[in-house]
N, C-alpha and C positions, 0 to 999 in steps of 0.2 A: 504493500500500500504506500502511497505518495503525496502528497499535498492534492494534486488535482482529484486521485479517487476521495479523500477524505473533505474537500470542497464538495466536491459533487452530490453528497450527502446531504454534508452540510448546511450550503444555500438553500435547496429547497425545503430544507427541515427549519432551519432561520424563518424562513418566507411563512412557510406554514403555523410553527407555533405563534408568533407576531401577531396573528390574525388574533388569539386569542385576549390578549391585553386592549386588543382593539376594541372589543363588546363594552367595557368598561368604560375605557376612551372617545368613543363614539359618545354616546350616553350622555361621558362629562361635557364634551364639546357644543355637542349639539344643543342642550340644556343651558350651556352658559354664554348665548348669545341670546339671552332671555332675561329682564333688566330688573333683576333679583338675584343676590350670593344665596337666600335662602333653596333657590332651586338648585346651587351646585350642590350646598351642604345637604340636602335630602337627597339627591345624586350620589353623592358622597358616602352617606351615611347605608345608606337603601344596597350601595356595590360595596361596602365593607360587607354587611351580612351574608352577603352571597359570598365573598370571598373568602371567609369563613366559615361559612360551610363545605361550599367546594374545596376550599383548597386542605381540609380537612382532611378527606375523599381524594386528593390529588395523586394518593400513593396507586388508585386505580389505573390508570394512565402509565403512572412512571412504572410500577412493578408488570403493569401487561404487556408495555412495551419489553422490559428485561427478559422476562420469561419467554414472549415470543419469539424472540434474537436467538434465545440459546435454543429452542425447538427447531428453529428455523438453521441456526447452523448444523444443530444433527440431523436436517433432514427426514422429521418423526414429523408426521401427518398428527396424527392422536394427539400428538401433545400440543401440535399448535391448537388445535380446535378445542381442547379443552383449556390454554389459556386465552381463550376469547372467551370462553361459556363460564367458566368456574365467578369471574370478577364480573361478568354481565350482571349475572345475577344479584350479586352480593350489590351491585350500582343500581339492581329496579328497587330492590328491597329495602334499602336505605332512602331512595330518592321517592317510594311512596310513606315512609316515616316522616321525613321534613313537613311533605304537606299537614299528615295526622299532626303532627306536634307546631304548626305555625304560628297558631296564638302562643304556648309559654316563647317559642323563639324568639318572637317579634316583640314580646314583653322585656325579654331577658337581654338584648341588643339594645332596646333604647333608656332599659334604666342602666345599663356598662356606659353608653354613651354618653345619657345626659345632654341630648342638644333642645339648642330653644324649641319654642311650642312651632313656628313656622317648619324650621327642620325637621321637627319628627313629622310634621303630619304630613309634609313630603316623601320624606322617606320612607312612611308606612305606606299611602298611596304607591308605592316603587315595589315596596317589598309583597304586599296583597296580591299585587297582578305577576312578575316574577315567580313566586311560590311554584305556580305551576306547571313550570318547565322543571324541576330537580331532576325529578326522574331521570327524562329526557337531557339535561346535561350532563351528568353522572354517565348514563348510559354512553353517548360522544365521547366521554373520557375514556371510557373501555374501549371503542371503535377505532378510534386516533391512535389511542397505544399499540392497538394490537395492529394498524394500519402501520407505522411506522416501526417496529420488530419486525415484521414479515419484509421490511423496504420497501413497502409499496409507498413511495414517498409522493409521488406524483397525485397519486389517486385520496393519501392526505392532506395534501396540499388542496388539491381540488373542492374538498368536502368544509375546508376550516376556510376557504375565500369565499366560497359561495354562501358560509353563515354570515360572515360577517358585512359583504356587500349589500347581503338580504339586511342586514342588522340596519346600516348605513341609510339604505331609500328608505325606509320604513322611519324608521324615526326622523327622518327629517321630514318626510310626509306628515307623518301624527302629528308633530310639534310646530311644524313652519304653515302648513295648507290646514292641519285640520285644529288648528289651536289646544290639542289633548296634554302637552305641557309634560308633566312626570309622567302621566299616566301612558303617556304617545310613545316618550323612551322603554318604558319598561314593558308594553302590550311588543314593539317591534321588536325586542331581546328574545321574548318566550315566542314570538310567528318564528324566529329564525334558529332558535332552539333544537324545536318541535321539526324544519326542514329539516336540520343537518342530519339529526335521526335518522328519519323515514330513509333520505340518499345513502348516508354511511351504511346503512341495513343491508340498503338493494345491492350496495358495491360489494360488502363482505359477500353477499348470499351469489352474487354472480358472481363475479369478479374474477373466483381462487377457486382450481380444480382441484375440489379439494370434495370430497363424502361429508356430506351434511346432514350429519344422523347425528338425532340428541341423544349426548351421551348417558348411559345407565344412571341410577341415583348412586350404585356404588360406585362408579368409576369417577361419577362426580366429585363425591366426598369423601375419595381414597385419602383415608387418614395420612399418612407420609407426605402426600403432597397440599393438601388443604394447611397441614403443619409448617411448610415451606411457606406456602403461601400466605397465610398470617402472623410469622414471624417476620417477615420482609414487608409486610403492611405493616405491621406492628408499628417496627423501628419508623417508617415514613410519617406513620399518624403522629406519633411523639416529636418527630424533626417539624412535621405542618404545625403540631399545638406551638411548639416553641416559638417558631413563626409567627402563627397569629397572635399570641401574648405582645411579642415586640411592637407589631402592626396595630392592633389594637390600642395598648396604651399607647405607642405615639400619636394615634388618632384622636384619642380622648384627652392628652393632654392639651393638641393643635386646638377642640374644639370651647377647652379653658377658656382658653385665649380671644376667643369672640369667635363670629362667623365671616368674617374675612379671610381672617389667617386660617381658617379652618379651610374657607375654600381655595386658599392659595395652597394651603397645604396639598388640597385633594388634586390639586393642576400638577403640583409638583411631585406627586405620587403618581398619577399617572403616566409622567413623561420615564420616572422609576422603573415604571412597571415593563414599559415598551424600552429599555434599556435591558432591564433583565430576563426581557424575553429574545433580545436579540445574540446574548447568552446563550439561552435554552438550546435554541437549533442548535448548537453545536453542541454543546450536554448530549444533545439526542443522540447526534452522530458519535460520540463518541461513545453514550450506552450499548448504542449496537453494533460498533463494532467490538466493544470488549464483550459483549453478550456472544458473538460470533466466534470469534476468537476462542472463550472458553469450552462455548457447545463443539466444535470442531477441536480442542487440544493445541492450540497454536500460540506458543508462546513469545516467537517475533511480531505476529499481528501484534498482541495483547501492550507488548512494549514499544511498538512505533505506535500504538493509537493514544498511547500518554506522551508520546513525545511530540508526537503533531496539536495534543488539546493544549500540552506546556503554551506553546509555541503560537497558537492562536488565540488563545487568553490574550494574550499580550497583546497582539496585535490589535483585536477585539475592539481590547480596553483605549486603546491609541484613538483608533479612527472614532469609535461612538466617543470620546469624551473630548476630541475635535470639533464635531462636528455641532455637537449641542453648544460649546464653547464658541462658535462661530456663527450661531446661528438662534442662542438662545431667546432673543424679545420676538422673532419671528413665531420659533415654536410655541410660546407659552400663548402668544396670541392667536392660535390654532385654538386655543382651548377657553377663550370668555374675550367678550369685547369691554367688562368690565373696567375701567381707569382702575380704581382701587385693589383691585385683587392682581393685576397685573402688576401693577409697582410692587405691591406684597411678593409676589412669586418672582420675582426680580431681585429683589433685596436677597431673599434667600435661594434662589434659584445657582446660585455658585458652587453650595456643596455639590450637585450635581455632575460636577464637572471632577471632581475627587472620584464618587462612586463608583465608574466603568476598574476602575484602579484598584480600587477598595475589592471590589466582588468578585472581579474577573475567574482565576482559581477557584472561589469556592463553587462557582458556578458552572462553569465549567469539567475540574474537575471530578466534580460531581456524579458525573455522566460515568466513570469509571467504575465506585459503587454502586450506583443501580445496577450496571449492565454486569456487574459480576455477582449482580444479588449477594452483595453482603454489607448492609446497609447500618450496623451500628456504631458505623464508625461517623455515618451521616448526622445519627443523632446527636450522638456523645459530643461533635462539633457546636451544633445548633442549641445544648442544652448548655453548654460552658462559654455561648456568645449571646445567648438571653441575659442568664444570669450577670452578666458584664453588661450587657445592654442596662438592664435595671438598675444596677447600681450607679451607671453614671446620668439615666435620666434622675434619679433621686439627687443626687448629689449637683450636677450641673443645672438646670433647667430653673433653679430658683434665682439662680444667677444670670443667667445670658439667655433667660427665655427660651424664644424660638431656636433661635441660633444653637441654643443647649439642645433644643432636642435634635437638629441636623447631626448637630457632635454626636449627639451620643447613638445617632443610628449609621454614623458611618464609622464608627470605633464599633461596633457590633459587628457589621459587614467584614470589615478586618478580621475580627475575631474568628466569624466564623469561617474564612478563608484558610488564616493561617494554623487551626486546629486542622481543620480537614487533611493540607497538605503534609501534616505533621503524622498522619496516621498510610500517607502512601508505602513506604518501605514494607511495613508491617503486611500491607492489605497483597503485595506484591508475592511474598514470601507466603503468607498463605495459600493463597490460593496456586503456586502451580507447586508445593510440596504438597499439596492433597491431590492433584492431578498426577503426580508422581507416583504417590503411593496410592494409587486408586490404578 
């Protein structure tokens, strides 16, 4: 393998997951060309919920992806199709519980948050019509991963453009032609939910000549592997809580501070987000080719795919924190024509230009434990740059405010970068002395 095969991945795994930051980004944009912060901060507030849930459930995706790489490098039919079906499932199941439990949720999000009376009942209008795509997102998570393990990157690419283009007319429709306001954003999220579905379905079910027979209930819930399988969820749920704890509290402290800074914050989280999805595509490439590598025995793949992730971190981190730096009063102005909130997201919008640096590594090499499913070392990172996260929003933030909370979430980012790569050598050695002695 070579820079160009591992581009080639790459990009359109880049291309593809970006769409996903975009649902959020759309939403906030489109919303805040509307001459109220309160509709950001109920925007804001309304895609924190979601994103905490989902990205709770995020280990759907990253471990179906993992698992389908290494089927897919042995060349075992069975096992690919049982990991698409095994986490399908476990995504309907979950995703029709959100619905049953939306009143304590929606109770439990806006007393964490605490925003003014305008904000929440934005954001509950957001989150009432949302609710009823979970299922349906969940389940996309399962489709995407398992679409991207097997490299059908094209045909993932295809299914996460076409949500979010749908996402794009739609809520600019609701909101600009038909005056629906929050309601316009969040009804055009769940229409384009609910497509990607139905299309990802058809593609899996045509697509891949593959016997599409549902598997036994015992092959299903073959203990040894259901045990694999929620071990490696396990560890991802715990690295997502850690996650959402940071995300959270910085949310809740941002919306202290009034509804400006709240919604400057949310501008400037989402420009975050689509920074650290332009990360992900390459996480991805590199999950599967360590996924590959492992299911096939190949231990030069395994070490040229960490030397090409080294090596594109960098670069990554170069070009994205150029170019925001080159272009930043443009971008933020993508996202509200507000005076106020724009100065705000300007003032602070410079840590920004730190982050691509700060992250690069943990995000990246990231892609290596998933795709060799062994993933405690993901957590162990993320659970020892929360805690560091917390202590310096306590400590800093009474002092330097806003500015305290940028610090203390890009000393976080750092942290969890540099535990991660600290646990490489370790993660190296194991796993091809088990392939040794196996």
């Amino acid at each position: 393998m070579n820079h160009r095969a591992f581009l080639a991945l790459a990009i359109p795994l880049t291309v593809s997951t970006m769409t996903q930051p975009l649902l959020g980004a759309v939403d906030t944009a489109v919303i805040g060309q509307l001459p109220n912060p309160a509709y950001i901060g109920g925007v804001a507030i309304g895609t924190l919920i979601f994103n905490t849930l989902y990205w709770v459930l995020g280990f759907l995706r990253v471990s179906t992806s993992a698992f389908a790489a290494q089927a897919n490098g042995a060349n075992d039919s069975t096992q690919e199709v049982l990991a698409l079906s095994r986490p399908f499932l476990l995504a309907l199941i979950t995703g029709m519980c959100f619905i049953l439990l939306q009143w304590p949720i929606e109770y439990t999000a806006l007393m964490l948050t605490s925003p003014d009376s305008d904000v929440s009942k934005f954001a509950v209008e957001y989150f009432r019509i949302r609710i009823w795509g979970a299922p349906f997102a969940l389940m996309n998570y399962v489709i995407l991963g398992w679409l991207m393990g097997m490299a059908k990157i094209k045909e993932s690419l295809y299914l996460q453009v076409l949500m979010n283009v749908l996402n794009m007319i739609l809520a600019i429709i609701f909101v600009h032609v038909f005056s629906f306001a929050v309601k316009g954003v969040a009804a055009a999220t769940l229409i384009a939910e609910i497509t990607a579905f139905i299309l990802g379905l058809f593609i899996v079910l045509k697509a891949f000549p593959i016997e599409w027979r549902v598997p036994s209930v015992k092959v299903l819930l073959d203990t040894e592997s259901m045990r694999k399988m929620f071990n490696v969820n396990k560890d991802l749920f715990i690295r997502t809580i850690c996650l959402l704890v940071v995300i959270n509290m910085f949310t809740a402290k941002g919306a202290s501070y009034g509804t400006e800074i709240l919604a400057a914050n949310a501008v400037l989280f989402q420009i975050h987000y689509i920074m650290a999805y332009l990360f992900d595509g390459f996480a991805n490439a590199t999950s599967i080719f360590a996924g590959k590598a492992i299911g096939s025995n190949e231990p030069k793949l395994f070490k040229k795919t960490l030397t090409l992730s080294w090596q594109w971190s960098v670069i990554m981190a170069f070009v994205i924190s150029c170019v925001y730096g080159l272009f930043q009063e443009i971008i933020i102005g993508l996202f509200t024509n507000l005076t106020s909130v724009i100065e705000l997201a300007a003032k602070y919008g410079g840590w920004l230009i730190i982050y691509p640096f700060a992250a690069c590594f943990g995000l990246v090499i990231y892609g290596v434990f998933t795709g060799a499913t062994e993933i405690a070392p993901v957590r162990n990172s993320m659970i020892y740059a929360m805690i560091i996260y917390i202590i310096i929003q306590i400590s800093i933030t009474p002092i330097w405010h806003n500015h305290g909370l940028w610090l203390a979430f890009i000393i976080y980012t750092i942290a969890r970068s540099g535990f991660l790569v600290m646990y490489i050598p370790r993660l190296n050695k194991k796993i091809w002395l088990q392939e040794d002695g196996g």
